[in-house]
C-alpha positions as CSV (number, residue, x, y, z in Angstrom):
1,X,16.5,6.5,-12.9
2,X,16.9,6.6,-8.9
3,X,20.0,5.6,-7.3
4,X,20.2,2.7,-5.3
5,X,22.3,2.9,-2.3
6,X,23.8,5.9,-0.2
7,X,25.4,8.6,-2.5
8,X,29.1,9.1,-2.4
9,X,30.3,11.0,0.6
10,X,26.7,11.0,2.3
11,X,27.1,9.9,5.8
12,X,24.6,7.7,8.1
13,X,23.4,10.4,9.9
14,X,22.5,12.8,7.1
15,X,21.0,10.3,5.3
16,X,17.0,10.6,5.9
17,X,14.7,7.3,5.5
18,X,11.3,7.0,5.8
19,X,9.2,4.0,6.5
20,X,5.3,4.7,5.1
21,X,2.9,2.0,6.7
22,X,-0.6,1.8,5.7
23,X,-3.1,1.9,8.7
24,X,-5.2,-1.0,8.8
25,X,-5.4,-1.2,4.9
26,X,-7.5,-4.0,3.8
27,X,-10.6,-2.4,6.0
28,X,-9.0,1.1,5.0
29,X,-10.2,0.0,1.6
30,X,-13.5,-2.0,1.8
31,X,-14.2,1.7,3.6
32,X,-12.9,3.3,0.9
33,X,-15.6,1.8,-1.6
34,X,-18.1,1.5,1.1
35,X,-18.4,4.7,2.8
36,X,-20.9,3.6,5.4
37,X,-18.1,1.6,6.7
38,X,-16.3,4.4,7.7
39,X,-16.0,4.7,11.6
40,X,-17.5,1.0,12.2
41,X,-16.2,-2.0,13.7
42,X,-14.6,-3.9,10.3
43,X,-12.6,-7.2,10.0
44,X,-11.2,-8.5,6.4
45,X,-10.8,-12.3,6.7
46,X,-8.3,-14.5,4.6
47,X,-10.5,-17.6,3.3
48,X,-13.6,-15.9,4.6
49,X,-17.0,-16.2,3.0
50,X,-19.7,-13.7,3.8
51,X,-22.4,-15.6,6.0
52,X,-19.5,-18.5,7.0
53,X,-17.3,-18.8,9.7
54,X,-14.4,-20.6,8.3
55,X,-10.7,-18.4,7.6
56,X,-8.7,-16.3,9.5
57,X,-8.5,-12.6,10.3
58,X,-6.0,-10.7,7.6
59,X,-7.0,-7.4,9.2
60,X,-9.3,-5.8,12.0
61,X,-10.0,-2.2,11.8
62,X,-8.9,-0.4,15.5
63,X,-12.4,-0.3,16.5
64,X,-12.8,-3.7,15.9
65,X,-9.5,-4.4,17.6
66,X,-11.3,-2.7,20.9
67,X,-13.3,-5.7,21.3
68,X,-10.7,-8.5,21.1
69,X,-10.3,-9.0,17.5
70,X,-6.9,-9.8,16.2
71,X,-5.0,-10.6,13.2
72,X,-4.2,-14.0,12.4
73,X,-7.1,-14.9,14.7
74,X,-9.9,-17.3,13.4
75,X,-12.9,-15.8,11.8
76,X,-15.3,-18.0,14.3
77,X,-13.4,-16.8,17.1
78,X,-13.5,-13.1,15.7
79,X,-17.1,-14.0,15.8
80,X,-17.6,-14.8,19.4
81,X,-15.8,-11.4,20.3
82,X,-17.3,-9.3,17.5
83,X,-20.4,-11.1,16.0
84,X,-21.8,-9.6,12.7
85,X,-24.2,-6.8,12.5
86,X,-26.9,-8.8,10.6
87,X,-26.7,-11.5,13.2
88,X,-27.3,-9.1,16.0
89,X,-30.4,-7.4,14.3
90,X,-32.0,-10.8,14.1
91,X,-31.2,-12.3,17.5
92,X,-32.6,-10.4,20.6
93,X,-29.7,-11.7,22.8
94,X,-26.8,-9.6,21.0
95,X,-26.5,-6.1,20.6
96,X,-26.3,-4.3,17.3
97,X,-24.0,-1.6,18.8
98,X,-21.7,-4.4,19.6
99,X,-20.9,-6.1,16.5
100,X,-19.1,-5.3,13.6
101,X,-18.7,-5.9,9.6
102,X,-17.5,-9.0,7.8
103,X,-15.9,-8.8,4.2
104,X,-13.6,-11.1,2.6
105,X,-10.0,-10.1,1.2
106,X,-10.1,-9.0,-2.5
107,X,-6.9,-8.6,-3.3
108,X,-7.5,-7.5,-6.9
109,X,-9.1,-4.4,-5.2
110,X,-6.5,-3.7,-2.4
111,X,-3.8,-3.9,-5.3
112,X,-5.8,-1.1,-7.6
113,X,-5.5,1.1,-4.7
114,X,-1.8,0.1,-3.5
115,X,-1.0,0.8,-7.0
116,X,-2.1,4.7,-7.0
117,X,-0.2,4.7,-3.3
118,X,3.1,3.9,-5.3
119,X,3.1,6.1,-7.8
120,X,3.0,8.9,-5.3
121,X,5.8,7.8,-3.4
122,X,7.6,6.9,-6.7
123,X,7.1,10.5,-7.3
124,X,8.5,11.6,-3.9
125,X,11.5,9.6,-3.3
126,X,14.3,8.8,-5.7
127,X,14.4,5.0,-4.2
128,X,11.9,3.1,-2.9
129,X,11.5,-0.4,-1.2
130,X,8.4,-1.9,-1.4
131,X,8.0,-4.3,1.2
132,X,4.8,-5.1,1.2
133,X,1.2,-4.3,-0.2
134,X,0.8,-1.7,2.2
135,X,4.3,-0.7,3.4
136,X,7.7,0.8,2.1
137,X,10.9,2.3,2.6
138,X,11.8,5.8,1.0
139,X,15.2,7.2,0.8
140,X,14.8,11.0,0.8
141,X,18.9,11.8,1.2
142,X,18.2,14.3,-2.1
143,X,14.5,15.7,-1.7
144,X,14.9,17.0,1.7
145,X,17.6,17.6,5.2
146,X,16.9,16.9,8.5
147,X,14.5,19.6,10.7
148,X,11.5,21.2,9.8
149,X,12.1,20.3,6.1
150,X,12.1,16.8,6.7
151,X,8.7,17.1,9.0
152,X,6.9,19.4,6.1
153,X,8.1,17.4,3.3
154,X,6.9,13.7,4.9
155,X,3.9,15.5,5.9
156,X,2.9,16.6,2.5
157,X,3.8,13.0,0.9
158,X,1.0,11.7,3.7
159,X,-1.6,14.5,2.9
160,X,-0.8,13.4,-0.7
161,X,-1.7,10.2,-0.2
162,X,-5.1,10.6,2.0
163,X,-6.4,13.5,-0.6
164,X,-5.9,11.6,-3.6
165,X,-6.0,8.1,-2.7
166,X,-8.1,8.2,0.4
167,X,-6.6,6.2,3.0
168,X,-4.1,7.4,5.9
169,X,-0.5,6.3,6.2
170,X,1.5,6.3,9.3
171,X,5.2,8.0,8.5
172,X,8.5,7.0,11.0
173,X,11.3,9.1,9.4
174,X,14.8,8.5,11.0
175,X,18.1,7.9,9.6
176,X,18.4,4.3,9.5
177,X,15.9,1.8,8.2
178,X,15.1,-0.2,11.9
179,X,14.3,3.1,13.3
180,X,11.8,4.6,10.9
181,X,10.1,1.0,10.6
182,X,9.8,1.5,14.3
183,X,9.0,5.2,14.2
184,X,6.0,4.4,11.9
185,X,4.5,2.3,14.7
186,X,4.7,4.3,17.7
187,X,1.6,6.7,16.7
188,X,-0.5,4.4,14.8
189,X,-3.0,5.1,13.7
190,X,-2.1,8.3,11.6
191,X,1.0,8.9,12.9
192,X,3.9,10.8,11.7
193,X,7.1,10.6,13.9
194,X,10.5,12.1,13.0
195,X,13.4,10.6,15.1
196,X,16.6,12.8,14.2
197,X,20.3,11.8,13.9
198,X,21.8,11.6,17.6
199,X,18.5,11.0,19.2
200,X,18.2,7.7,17.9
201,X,19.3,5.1,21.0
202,X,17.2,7.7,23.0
203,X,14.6,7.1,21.4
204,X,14.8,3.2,21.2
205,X,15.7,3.1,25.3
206,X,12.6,2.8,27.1
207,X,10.4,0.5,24.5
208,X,9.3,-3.2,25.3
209,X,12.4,-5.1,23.2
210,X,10.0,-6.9,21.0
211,X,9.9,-3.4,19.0
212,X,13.3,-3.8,18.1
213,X,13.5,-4.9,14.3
214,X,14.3,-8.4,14.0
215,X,12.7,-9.2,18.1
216,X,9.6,-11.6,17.4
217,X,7.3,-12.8,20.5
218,X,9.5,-16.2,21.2
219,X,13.1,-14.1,20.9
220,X,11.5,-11.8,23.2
221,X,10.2,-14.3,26.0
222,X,14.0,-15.3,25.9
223,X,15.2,-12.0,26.3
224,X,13.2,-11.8,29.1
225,X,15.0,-14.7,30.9
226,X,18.1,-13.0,30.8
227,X,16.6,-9.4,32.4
228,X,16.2,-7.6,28.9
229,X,12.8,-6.2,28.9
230,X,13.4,-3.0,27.0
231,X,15.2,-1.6,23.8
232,X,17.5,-0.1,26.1
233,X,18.5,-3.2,28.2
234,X,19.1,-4.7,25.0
235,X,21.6,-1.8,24.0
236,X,23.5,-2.5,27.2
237,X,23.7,-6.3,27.2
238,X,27.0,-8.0,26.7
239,X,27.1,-8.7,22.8
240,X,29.2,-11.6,23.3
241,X,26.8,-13.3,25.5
242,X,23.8,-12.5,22.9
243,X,26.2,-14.0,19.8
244,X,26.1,-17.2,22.2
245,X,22.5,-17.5,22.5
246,X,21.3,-16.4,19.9
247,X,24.2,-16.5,17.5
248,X,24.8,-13.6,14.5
249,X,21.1,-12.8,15.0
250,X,21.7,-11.5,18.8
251,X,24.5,-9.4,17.6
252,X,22.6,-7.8,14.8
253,X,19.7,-6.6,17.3
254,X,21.4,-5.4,19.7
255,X,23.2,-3.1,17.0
256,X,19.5,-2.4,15.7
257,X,18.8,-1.3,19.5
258,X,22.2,0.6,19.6
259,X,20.7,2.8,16.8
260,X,23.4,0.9,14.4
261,X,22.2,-0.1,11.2
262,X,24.3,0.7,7.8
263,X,21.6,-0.8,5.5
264,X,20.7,1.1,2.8
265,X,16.8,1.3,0.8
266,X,17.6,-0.6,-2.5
267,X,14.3,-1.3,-4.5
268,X,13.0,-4.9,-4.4
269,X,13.4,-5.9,-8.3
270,X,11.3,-4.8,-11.3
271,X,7.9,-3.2,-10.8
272,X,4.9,-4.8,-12.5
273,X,3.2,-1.9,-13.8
274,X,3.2,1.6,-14.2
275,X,0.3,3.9,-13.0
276,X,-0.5,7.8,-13.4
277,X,-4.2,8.9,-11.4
278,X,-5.4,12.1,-11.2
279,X,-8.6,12.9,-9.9
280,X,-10.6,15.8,-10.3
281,X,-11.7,18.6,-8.2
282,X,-15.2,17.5,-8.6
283,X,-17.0,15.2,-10.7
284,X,-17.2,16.0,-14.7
285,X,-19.3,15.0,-17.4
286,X,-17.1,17.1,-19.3
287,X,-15.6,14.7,-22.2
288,X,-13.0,17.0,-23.5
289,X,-11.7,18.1,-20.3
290,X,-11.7,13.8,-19.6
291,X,-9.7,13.1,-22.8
292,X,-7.1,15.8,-22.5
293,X,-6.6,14.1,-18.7
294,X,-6.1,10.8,-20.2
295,X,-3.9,12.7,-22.7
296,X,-1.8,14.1,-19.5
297,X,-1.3,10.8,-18.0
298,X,-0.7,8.8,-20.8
299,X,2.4,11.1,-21.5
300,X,3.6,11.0,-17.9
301,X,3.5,7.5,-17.3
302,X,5.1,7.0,-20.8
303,X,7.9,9.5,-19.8
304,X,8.3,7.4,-16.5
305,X,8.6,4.3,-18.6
306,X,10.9,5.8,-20.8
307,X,13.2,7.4,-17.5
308,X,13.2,3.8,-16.4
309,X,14.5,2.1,-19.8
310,X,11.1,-0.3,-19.4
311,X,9.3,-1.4,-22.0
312,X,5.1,-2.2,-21.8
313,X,3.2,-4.5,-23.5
314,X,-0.4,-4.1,-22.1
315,X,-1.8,-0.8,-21.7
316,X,-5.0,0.1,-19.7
317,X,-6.9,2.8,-18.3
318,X,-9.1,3.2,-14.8
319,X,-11.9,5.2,-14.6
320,X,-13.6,6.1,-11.1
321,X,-17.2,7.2,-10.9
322,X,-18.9,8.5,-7.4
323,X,-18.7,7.2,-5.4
324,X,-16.4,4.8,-6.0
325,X,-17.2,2.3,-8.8
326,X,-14.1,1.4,-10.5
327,X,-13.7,0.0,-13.9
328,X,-10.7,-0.8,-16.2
329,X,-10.0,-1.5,-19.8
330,X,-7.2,-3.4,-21.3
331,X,-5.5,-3.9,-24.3
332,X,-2.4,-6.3,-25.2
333,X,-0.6,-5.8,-27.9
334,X,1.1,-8.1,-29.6
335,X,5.0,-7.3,-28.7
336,X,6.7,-5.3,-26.2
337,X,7.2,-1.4,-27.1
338,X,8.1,1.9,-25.9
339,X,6.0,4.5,-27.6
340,X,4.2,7.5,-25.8
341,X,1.9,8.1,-29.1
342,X,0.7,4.6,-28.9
343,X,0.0,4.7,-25.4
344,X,-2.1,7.9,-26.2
345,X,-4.2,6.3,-29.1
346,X,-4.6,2.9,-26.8
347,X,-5.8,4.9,-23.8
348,X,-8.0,7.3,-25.6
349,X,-9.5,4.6,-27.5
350,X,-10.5,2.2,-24.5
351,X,-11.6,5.6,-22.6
352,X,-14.3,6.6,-25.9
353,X,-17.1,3.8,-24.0
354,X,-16.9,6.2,-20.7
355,X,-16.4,9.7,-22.4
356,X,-19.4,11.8,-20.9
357,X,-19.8,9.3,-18.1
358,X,-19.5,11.0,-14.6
359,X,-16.1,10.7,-14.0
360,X,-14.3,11.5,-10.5
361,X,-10.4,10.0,-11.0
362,X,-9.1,8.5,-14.0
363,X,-5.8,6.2,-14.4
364,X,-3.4,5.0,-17.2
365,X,-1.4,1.8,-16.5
366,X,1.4,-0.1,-18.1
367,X,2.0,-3.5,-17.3
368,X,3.7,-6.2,-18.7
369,X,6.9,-4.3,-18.3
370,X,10.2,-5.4,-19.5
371,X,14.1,-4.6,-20.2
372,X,15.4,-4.4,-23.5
373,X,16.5,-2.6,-26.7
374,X,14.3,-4.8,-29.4
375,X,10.9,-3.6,-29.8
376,X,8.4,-3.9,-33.1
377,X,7.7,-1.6,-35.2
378,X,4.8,0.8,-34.6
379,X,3.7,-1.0,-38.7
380,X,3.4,-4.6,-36.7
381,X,0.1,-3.3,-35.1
382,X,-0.9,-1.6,-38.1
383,X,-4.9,-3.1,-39.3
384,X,-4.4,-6.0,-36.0
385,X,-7.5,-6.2,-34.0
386,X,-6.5,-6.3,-31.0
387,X,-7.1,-9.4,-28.9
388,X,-9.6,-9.8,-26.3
389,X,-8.4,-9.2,-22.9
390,X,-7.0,-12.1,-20.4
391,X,-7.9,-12.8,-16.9
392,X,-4.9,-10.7,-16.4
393,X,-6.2,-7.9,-18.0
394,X,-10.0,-8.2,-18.0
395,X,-12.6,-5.4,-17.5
396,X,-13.6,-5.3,-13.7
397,X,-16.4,-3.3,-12.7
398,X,-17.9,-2.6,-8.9
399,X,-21.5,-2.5,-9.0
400,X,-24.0,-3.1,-6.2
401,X,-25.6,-6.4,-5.3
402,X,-27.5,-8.3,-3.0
403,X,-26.2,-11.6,-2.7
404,X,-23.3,-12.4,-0.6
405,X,-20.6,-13.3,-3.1
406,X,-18.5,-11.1,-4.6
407,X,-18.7,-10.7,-8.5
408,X,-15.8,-12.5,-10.9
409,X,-13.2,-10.2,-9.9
410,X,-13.9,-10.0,-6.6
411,X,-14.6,-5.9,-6.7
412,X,-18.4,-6.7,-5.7
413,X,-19.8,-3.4,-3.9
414,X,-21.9,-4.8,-1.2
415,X,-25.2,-3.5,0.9
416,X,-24.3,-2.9,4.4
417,X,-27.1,-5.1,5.5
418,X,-25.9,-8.1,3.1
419,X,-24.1,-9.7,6.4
């Protein structure tokens, strides 16, 4: 298992944290699926339904973000700024080269991809932090020292992530936690900035305070008031004065700013499942080289399991067909276990409906997880049927349609000329 915390003896400064930050996920995804997306104005709305105007804005791809459209922002007022593509084909007074794509969040999806993103930096670093569905902290003290090693071996967890997932990640690598969360944003999109130890309140000094860690919009306007515009004002300020203002908050930033910041990457509770996706050099109708894949990752995500003292009660499998229709099987069985054969028959067995199927990546997943010594007996699932999945675990497939609404699952593949 990965340690949590600094090692014994390892120091701030040669301790090397990375913060990985998804660019503009949610749209990184729907073009992920949707190919023709790719390079067009797109805008994922929270509460959005496709032909409506009621929600608001979860995320706006950059080149929608050229035309005014924020997050947060309400989908009608995205719309007077960005109107839909099928709106301005059918009305003479807008311009088709000035409108953009509408789809609504689908979570389920975004997670299925998240999910294939965390196994590769599970692989990478020996603690992670996930923050967030599209953002993490990696402590890489043991996998790699600061210089060029650092640069190669962030750059090849980001090349890792784009070639086999498919979306980019922006990479801050310093060694604290506030300055590689704000190293990840200073290239965006698809950047990679390395800060090293010592260059740190240099680096901070000249940037608007509100990209300080812990400086929101108000805190900043009340900076302001007092003459602190930039990081580097706020390293200088009196921290007295900021502990009366702004109390133990105003003493904590202006360490942040300062380049001080002893917190340490310690993971954010249990994981929920367990992935392992591999995807092929090209796609195969090949069944026996598909079944000894799914042979390959049922062992190594029932070795990870096993690393991690976890045990699984619902196993599944993904398969990807070009260009991306995804579809999952499920099984639950009836008690928690820890047993890498099992996992292989499971897997195999809900794979044997795609085996010949054009196949471009292929998953195994373990969910349900939980701690424990107890576990059945391989006999207790000896002549069960096994039950029919739950919502939980159902069988989603992407398929096309034509009607606005995604299907059940909400992994609908949709015509670019639906809305």
């Amino acid at each position: 298992m990965g340690h949590s915390g600094r090692l014994p003896g390892v120091t701030r400064d040669e301790q090397v944290i990375a913060h990985v930050d998804m660019d503009c996920f949610y749209a990184a995804c729907e073009r992920l699926r949707e190919p023709a997306l790719r390079g067009e104005p797109v805008v994922v709305g929270m509460g959005y339904e496709p032909g409506g105007s009621d929600g608001a804005v979860a995320t706006a791809s950059y080149e929608a973000r050229e035309f005014g459209v924020e997050s947060a922002q309400a989908i009608s007022t995205a719309l007077t700024e960005l109107p839909r593509k099928i709106d301005a084909a059918n009305d003479d007074s807008l311009s088709v080269e000035e409108a953009g794509f509408y789809r609504p969040v689908d979570m389920e999806y975004y997670e299925s991809v998240a999910a294939a993103i965390r196994e590769i930096l599970h692989e990478r670093a020996d603690t992670v932090r996930e923050v967030s569905i599209d953002e993490a902290y990696l402590d890489l003290t043991d996998r790699c020292s600061w210089g060029e090693d650092v640069r190669a071996y962030t750059g090849q967890i980001r090349t890792a992530i784009e070639e086999s997932v498919g979306v980019i990640a922006s990479v801050g690598v310093a060694p604290t936690m506030s300055a590689a969360k704000v190293a990840s944003d200073r290239e965006k999109p698809d950047g990679h900035v390395v800060v090293e130890p010592g260059d740190v309140r240099s680096f901070f000094a000249d940037l608007p305070v509100e990209d300080v860690h812990g400086v929101g919009p108000v805190t900043a306007r009340e900076l302001a008031e007092l003459g602190i515009e930039t990081a580097g004002d706020l390293a200088r300020a009196d921290p007295a004065n900021l502990d009366d203002r702004f109390g133990e908050r105003g003493v904590q930033i202006h360490r942040y700013a300062r380049g001080d910041d002893d917190r340490q990457v310690e993971p954010m509770g249990q994981p929920k499942s367990l992935s392992r996706e591999s995807a092929f050099s090209e796609t195969t109708r090949d069944e026996q080289r598909q079944r000894v894949r799914i042979r390959e990752l049922a062992s190594a995500v029932a070795d990870r399991a096993n690393r991690k003292e976890l045990l699984y009660q619902t196993i599944g499998v993904k398969v990807v067909s070009p260009p991306f229709e995804v579809q999952t099987r499920a099984r639950s069985l009836p008690g928690p276990v820890s047993d890498a054969d099992l996992v292989e028959e499971v897997a195999l067995d809900l794979f044997a409906e795609f085996a010949g199927d054009r196949v471009r990546k292929l998953g195994v997943r373990l969910s349900k997880l939980s701690d424990g010594d107890d576990q059945p007996a391989l006999t207790a699932f000896e002549g069960e049927q096994s039950p029919a999945p739950d919502q939980d675990h159902a069988s989603e497939s992407v398929s096309s349609s034509t009607g606005g609404d995604d299907d059940e699952l909400g992994c609908g593949q949709r015509s670019l000329t639906d809305y």
